[in-house]
ZAFISE-12227 format. One record per residue (C-alpha): x negated, y negated, z negated; residue in one letter. Coordinates in steps of 0.02 Angstrom, whole numbers, plus 50000, padded with zeros to 5 digits. Example, Ala and Ser with C-alpha at 12.3 -4.5 7.8 and 13.67 -1.06 7.14 Angstrom:
BEGIN
493855022549610A;493165005349643S;
//
This chain:
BEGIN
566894762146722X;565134757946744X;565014764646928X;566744754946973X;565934737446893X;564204741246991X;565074744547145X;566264729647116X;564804717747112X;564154724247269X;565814720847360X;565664704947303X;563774699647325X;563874707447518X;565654697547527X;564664680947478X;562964685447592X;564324687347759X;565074670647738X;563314663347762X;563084674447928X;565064672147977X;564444652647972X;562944653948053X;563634666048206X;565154653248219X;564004639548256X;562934649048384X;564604655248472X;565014635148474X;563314631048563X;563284647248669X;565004639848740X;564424620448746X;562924629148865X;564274637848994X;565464623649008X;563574613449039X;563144625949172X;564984626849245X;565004605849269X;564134603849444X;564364586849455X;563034585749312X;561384585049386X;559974601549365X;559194602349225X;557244597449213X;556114611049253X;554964616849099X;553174613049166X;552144630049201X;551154640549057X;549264629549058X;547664633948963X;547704618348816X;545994611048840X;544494623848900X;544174640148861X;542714640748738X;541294650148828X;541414660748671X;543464663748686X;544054673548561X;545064692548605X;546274690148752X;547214706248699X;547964697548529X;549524697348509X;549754678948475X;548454676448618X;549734662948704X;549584644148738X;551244636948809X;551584615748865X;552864612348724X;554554608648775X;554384589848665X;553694577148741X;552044570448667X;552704558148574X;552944568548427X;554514571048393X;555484576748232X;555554594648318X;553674592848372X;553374612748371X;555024616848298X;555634623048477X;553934627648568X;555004642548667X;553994653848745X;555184655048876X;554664649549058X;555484640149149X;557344644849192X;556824660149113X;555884667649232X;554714681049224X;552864673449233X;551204679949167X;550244672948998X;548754660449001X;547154665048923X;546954658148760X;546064646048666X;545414649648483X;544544648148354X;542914660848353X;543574670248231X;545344673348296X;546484669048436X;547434652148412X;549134655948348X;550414643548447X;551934654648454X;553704651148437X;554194642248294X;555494632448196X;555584621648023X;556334639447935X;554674646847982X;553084643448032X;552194625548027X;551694618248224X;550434616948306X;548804628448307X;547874637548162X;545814636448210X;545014648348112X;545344648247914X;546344630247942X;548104624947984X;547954606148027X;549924605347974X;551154612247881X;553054610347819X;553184619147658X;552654600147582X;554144589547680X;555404601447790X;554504593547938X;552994595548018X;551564580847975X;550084578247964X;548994585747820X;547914570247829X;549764559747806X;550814572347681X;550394563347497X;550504580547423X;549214595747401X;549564610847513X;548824626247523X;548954636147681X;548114654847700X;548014657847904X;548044673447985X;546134673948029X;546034673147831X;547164688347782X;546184698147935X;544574692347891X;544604697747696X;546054711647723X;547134706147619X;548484718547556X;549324710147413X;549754691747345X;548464694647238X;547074698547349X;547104681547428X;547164669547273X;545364667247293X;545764654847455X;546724644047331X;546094630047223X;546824632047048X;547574649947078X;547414663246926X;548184680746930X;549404684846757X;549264704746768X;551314707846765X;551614724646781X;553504720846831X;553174704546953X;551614710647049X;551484691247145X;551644682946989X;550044670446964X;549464653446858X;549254639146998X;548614623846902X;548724630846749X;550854634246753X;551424651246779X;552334654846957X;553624665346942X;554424678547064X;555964665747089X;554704653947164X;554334661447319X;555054656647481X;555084666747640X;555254658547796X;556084643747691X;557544654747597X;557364659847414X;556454677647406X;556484685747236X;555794705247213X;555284713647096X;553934723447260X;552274717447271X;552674708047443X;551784716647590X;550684708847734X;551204720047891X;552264706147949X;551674690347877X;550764676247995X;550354664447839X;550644659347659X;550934640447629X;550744634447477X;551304617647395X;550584613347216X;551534601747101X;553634599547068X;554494605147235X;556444603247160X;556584587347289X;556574600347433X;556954618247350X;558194611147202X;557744624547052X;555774627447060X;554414626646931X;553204611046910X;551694623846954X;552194625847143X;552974633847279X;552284648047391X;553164650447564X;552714667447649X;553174663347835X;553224679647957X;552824684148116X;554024680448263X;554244685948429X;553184678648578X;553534679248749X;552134692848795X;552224711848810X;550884718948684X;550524731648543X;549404732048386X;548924747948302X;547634746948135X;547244759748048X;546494753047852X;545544769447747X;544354766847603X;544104767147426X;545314776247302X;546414785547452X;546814772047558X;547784777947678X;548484764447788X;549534762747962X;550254747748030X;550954743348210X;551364727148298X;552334727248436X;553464716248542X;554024710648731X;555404703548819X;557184713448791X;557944703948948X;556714701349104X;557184682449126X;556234680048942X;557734675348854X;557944686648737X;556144693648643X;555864706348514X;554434710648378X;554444724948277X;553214726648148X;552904743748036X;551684749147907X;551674763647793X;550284764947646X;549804778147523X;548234777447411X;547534782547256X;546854770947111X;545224765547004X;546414768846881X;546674784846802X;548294792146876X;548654775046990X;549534777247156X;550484766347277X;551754774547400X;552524762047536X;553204759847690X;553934742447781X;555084742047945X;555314723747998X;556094720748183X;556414703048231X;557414697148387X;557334678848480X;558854671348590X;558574657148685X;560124651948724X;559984637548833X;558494625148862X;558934616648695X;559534631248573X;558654645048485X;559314657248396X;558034670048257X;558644685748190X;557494694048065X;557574711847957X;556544720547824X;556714734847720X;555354739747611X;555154754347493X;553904753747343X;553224766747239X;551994763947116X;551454769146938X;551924758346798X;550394751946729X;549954738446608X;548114742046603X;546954745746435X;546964737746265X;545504724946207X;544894736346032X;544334725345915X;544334709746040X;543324716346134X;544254718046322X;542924729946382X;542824740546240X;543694754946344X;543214761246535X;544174752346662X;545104766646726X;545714771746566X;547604775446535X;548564774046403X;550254777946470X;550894792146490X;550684799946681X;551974811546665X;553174797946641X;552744779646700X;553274775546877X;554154760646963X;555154763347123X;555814745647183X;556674743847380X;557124727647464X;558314724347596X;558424705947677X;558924698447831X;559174682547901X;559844671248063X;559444653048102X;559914645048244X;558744628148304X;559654616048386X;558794600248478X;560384587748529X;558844574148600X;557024575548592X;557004565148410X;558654573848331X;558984592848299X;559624601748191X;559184620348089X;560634632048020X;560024646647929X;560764661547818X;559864674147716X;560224688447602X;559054699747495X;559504712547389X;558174723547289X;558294737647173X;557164744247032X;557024759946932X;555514763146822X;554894767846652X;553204764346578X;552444765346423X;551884750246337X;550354748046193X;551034736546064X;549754736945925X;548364746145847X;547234750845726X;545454758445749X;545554768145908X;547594773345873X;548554764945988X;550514760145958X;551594761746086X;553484760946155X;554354768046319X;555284754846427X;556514761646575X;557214749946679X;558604748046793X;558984733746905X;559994727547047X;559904710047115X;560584697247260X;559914683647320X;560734674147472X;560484657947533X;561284645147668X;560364630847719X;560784616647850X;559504602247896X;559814588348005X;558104580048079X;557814562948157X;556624550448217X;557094533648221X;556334514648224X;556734499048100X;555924482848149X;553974493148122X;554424506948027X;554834522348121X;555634534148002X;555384554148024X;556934559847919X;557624576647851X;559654576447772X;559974594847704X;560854606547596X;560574622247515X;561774633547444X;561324648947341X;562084664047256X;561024673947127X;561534688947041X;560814702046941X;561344717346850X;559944723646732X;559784735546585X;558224738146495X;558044750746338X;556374752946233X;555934767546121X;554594770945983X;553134783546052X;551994794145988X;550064783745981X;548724789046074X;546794790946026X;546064773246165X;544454784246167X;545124804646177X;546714800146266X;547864815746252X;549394816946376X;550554827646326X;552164816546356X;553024815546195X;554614816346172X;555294797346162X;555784793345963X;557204779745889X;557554766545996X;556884750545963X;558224740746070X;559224741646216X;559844726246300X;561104727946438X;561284712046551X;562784716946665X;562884698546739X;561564684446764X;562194674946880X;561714656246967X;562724646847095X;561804634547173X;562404618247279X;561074606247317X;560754590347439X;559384581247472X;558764565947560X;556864563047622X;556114548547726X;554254547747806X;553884531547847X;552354525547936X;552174505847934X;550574506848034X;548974518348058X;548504513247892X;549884516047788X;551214530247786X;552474533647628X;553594547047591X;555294545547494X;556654558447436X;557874563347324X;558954578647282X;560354581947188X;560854599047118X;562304606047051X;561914624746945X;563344635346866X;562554648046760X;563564665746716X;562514674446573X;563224690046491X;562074701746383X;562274712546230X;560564718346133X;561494729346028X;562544716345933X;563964716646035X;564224703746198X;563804688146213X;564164676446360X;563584660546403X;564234650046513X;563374631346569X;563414618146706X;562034608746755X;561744591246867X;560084586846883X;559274573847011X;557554574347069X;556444562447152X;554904560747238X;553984546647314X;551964545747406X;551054533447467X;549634536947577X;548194523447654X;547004527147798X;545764517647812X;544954526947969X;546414534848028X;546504552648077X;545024553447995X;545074547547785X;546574545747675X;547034540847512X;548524546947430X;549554545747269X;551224555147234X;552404556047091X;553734570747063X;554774579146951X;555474595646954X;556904604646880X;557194620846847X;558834629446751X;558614644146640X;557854661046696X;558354676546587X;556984672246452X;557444658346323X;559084663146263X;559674666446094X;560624679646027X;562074669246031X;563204658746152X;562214641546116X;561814632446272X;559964631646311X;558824616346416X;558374619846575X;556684617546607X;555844600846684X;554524595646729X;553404578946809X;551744575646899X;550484563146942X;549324564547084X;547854556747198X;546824562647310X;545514560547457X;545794568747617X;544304567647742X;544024576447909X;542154579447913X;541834586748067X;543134591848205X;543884603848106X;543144603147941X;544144594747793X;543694589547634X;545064588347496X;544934581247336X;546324579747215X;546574574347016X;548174578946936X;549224578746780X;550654590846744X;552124591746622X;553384603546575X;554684604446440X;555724616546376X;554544631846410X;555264649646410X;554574662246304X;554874680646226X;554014691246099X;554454706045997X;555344704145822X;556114716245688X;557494719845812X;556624719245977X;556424705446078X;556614687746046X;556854673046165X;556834655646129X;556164639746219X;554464630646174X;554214608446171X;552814606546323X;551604615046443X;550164601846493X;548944606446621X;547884591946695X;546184593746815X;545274591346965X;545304601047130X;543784600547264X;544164610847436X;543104613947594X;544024623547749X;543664622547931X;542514627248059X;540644619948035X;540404625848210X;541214634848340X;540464651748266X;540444648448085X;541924646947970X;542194640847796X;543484639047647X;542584635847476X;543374626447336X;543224623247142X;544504620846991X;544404611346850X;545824614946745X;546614609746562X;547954614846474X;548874615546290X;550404621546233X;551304609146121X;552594617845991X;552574611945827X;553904625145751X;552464640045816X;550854635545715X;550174652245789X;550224645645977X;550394625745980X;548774618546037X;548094632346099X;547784634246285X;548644643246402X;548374661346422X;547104666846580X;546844651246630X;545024645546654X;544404628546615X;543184631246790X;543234641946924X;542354641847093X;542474650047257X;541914652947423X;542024663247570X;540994661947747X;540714669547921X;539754666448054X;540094675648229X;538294681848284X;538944685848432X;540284678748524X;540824678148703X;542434686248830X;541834704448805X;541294707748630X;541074698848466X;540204702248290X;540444693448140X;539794693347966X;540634688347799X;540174685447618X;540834673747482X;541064674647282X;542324671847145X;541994663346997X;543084660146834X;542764655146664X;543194662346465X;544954662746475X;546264666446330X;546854684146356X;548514678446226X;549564666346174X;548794663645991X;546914663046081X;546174674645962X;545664688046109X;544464680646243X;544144688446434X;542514685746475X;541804673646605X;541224682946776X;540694681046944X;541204692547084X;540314695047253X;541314701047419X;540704703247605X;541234711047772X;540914713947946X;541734712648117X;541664721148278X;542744718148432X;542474724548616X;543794725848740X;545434733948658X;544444739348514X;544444728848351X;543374735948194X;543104727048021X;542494731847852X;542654724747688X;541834727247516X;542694719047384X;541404718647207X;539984721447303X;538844722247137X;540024733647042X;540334720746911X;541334726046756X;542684711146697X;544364708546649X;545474702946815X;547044695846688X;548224699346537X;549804698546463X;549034699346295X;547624708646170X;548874725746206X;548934723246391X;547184719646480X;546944721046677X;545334728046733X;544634722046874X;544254734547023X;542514741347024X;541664741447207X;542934745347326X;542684746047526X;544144745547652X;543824746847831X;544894745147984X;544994752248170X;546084744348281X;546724744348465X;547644730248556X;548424732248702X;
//
């Protein structure tokens, strides 16, 4: 019975995912036949020729490496008069499609200048110099300026991820003001930003909802954007802590290919290729394919990672005003489940940081992820388009792992947790863009919707285990004892309609404001037995959401002032239910923010922002007399300051530093235990910084060198506060090498070898932090 329910599901969840892409295919068959009967109708007169590929501005005498990939600079098809598709159809095509060769490019010193097809599903327009991307969209749907958006974004370039090597979500919270790790063994990308806890159902890829339970991979990302504060006016159920968008590569009109090969530390063992070109010769149809398989070892005693990624990517332009993206990715994911060491007697450090106390013979996760996606860009003038896009992920875990639960002296306590999951998430989303004028306000303006099907299957079962000595660790893997619990959830489901409404206005130079509203519509399917029989819960939700900015220049282009208000909304996750049927509150949340915005030097900007956060109706589980218990919490308040510095000081030296003040308490008057205490791994301070300077930089060869640190504050390592992990600071650097085809970089993350404690889930579950660890890379481009 079980195998006909799981494959009944299946039918259904794929049934659900091909009415987005029947929809989406429909629509691109409509303009696909609107573009012959244009080219049949002589009487019409030819179309107007797409000016030649140009250089944009002069080459810097020190140009960065003409054999990138992204190495292109095309005249965009928009006129300059920005446009509400400015960048959102920048084909690479030439003109008529025909075949014609690439310009040199123009770039920052550290990296080519990134100016490659794109579209509001994807990547921001415009250029990335160096570590900074003068716009983005993952704050409004539409490209504007980061000097105009009255909102705090975050965005991670690709000169960043290269330059510090980034492998994992984790890896590059360092770049972001405000950003924490948690130490989830289950949710690898799950993080604090501003003191709230992001969650794996917050992540967005290239726009679309992007759940997983795999640490996300970088082989075929291009940048991560990240907006801070409530983000339900534009993404309907989010949390009040933020929104990350993970926007990939896509394919450029060039012929090329990237090999890297990453070794180092701990086994690293890691290949990745980059490849792409035209499919037809007239240019109007490209293709990327990116690949990268990775196996290494651990600081950790018995730690591995197996993994492998296969993304290809197609581009179809179908006429001069219609685009049409197809993307893939299958990743596989195996790792060993590990929840790190124990803090004996408070103390966090008490125990070497690559001890285990799991059992190796046992503890594993294997998690794979298939998603795809189609979105076809469609520009009816040059100030109205419109963007139809479908997308469908579904990802699969099977793991056990042992889990420390208490102790006394040295004896650890422990339990054995195997999971099994399967879930769906698939998304359709339609925007309709416009520019228009009223009297003096011209209006840049985004109408949308956003319809989404989640569904997961999940069973989870826990079982007493023999302790282990935390300082003569034996592994003998005992036999697992009497179950603790087992919970089955056969169906969590959430179906999603939302519509939303949003409204840039600039009155003049000086004054801009930003206005829009969304309303959602949730029906929640909850059915889950912990050993007491069934239980099903079944709720409706309505919720609007607004948002509404104000920003003043008073040099324009050059220093803003901002202030935006916001609330978010966010219906129940699979924590914070009862044993019973009784309906539960979904989860909301409000913010207050100003800022400064300054553009010091030509591409140096200074960000200050203050801001005060709210959330009610806080999830939470612990462990009772009969396994878990969830319930829901009053209020989460985090409130702070953020100071960032990003840009280039010159053409050959780079910069992104920033600093965090951050305060939080948990407000629950029915827990004594927790309320007023501050939030777990959350610092009241942290600082960072990361540099390079190009010592050498011209058309044949460059060298670079990097350094920067990471510092955070005492942080609560649990909920109660009675377990501290200690402040520390944490010193990186690298090096860079490029001549001709060949590109060479190392990295040495801790360069000091300093001991601390990374994150936690609580005094039973402590994540070291990585002791010195070098990675190096050899590359060719060709």
């Amino acid at each position: 019975m079980r195998l006909i329910r799981d494959y009944s599901i299946q039918v259904k969840r794929r049934a659900w995912g091909d009415r987005c892409f029947v929809a989406v295919i429909a629509a691109s068959l409509l303009a696909i036949s609107d573009a012959n009967v244009a080219a049949q109708d002589t009487s019409s007169p030819p179309p107007v020729e797409i000016p030649e590929t140009e250089v944009i501005g002069e080459p810097p005498s020190d140009a960065a490496n003409p054999n990138s990939a992204d190495a292109v600079s095309t005249q965009p098809l928009v006129p300059s008069n920005e446009s509400p598709f400015d960048g959102a159809l920048e084909f690479n095509a030439p003109s008529s499609f025909q075949p014609s060769a690439p310009s040199p490019a123009t770039g920052s010193p550290n990296q080519p200048t990134n100016v490659a097809s794109q579209n509001p599903f994807d990547d921001a327009p415009g250029s990335t110099e160096g570590y900074r991307a003068s716009e983005s969209t993952v704050g409004s749907l539409i490209p504007i300026d980061n000097l105009e958006l009255p909102a705090s974004t975050s965005t991670i370039t690709e000169d960043l991820l290269d330059d510090q090597q980034v492998l994992r979500i984790t890896d590059a919270l360092r770049n972001v003001p405000a950003a924490t790790p948690v130490g989830d063994a289950l949710y690898g990308d799950r993080f604090f930003l501003r003191g709230l806890e992001v969650r794996s159902r917050d992540f967005r890829k290239n726009g679309f909802l992007d759940p997983t339970f795999t640490p996300r991979d970088f082989a075929n990302v291009e940048r991560v954007e990240i907006l801070k504060g409530p983000a339900s006016v534009l993404y309907g159920s989010a949390a009040p802590s933020g929104t990350i968008n993970v926007i990939t590569k896509k394919p450029i009109d060039r012929s090329f290919t990237n090999y890297d090969y990453q070794f180092g530390s701990f086994g690293l063992n890691r290949h990745q290729l980059d490849t792409g070109g035209r499919v037809k010769q007239d240019g109007s149809l490209l293709y990327r394919f990116n690949g990268a398989y990775e196996d290494s070892d651990s600081f950790r005693d018995f730690g591995f990672t197996e993994r492998y990624q296969i993304a290809p990517s197609l581009r179809w332009f179908l006429n001069r005003d219609t685009m049409l993206t197809w993307e893939t990715e299958i990743v596989e994911n195996k790792r060993r489940g590990d929840v790190g060491i124990a803090a004996i007697g408070g103390d966090v450090l008490a125990l070497p940081v690559s001890r285990y106390l799991g059992e190796p013979a046992n503890d594993f996760f294997n998690t794979r992820d298939y998603r795809t996606s189609v979105v076809l860009d469609h520009r009816f003038t040059d100030d109205w388009g419109m963007q139809v896009g479908a997308s469908t992920v579904f990802y699969e875990i099977d793991g056990s792992q042992t889990l420390p639960v208490g102790q006394a002296g040295g004896q650890i306590f422990r339990t054995r947790q195997n999971y099994v999951g399967d879930e769906q998430a698939s998304s359709l989303i339609a925007n309709l863009t416009g520019r228009f004028c009223t009297g003096i306000l011209d209006h840049r303006f985004v109408v949308g919707t956003e319809q989404v099907y989640y569904d997961s299957d999940t069973t989870i079962g826990a079982f007493n285990l023999d302790p282990i000595d935390a300082f003569n660790p034996v592994y003998v893997n005992p036999t697992a004892g009497a179950p603790v619990f087992f919970a089955d959830f056969p169906v969590f489901r959430q179906v999603r309609h939302g519509y939303y409404l949003q409204d840039f206005i600039t009155v003049n130079p000086h004054l801009q404001l930003l206005a829009g509203v969304r309303f959602d519509n949730v029906n929640l399917t909850y059915d889950r037995d912990f050993g007491f029989g069934p239980t099903r819960t079944e709720q409706e939700f309505n919720q609007t959401t607004p948002r509404v900015g104000v920003v003043v220049q008073p040099i324009p282009e050059m220093l803003s002032t901002y202030f935006n208000y916001s609330r978010s909304f966010n219906p129940p996750g699979g924590g914070g239910f009862p044993f019973t049927s009784d309906p539960v509150q979904a989860e909301k949340g409000e913010l207050f923010e100003g800022g400064i915005k300054s553009l010091l030097l030509e591409n140096l900007v200074l960000h200050v922002a203050g801001f005060h956060v709210t959330r009610q109706n806080v999830p939470f589980s612990t462990f009772g007399a009969f396994g878990p218990e969830f319930y829901q919490v009053g209020q989460e308040r985090s409130q702070g300051a953020e100071i960032e510095l990003l840009g280039q000081v010159t053409e050959r030296w780079s910069v992104i530093g920033n600093y965090a003040y951050v305060d939080t308490k948990l407000t629950d008057p029915q827990n004594p235990a927790f309320n007023g205490q501050r939030s777990r791994n959350v610092p009241l301070n942290q600082w960072s910084l990361w540099t390079r300077y190009n010592v050498l930089a011209c058309r044949h060869q460059t060298l670079g060198l990097a350094g920067g640190f990471r510092y955070l504050d005492e942080r609560t390592a649990n909920l109660a506060g009675t377990v501290q992990l200690p402040s520390y600071i944490r010193w990186d650097a690298g090096a860079y090498y490029q001549r001709g085809v060949w590109d060479t970089a190392l990295f040495v993350e801790n360069l000091f070898d300093t001991e601390y404690a990374a994150s936690s889930i609580n005094e039973n579950q402590v994540m070291p932090g990585a002791p010195a660890t070098l990675r190096a890379q050899i590359g060719a481009r060709f």
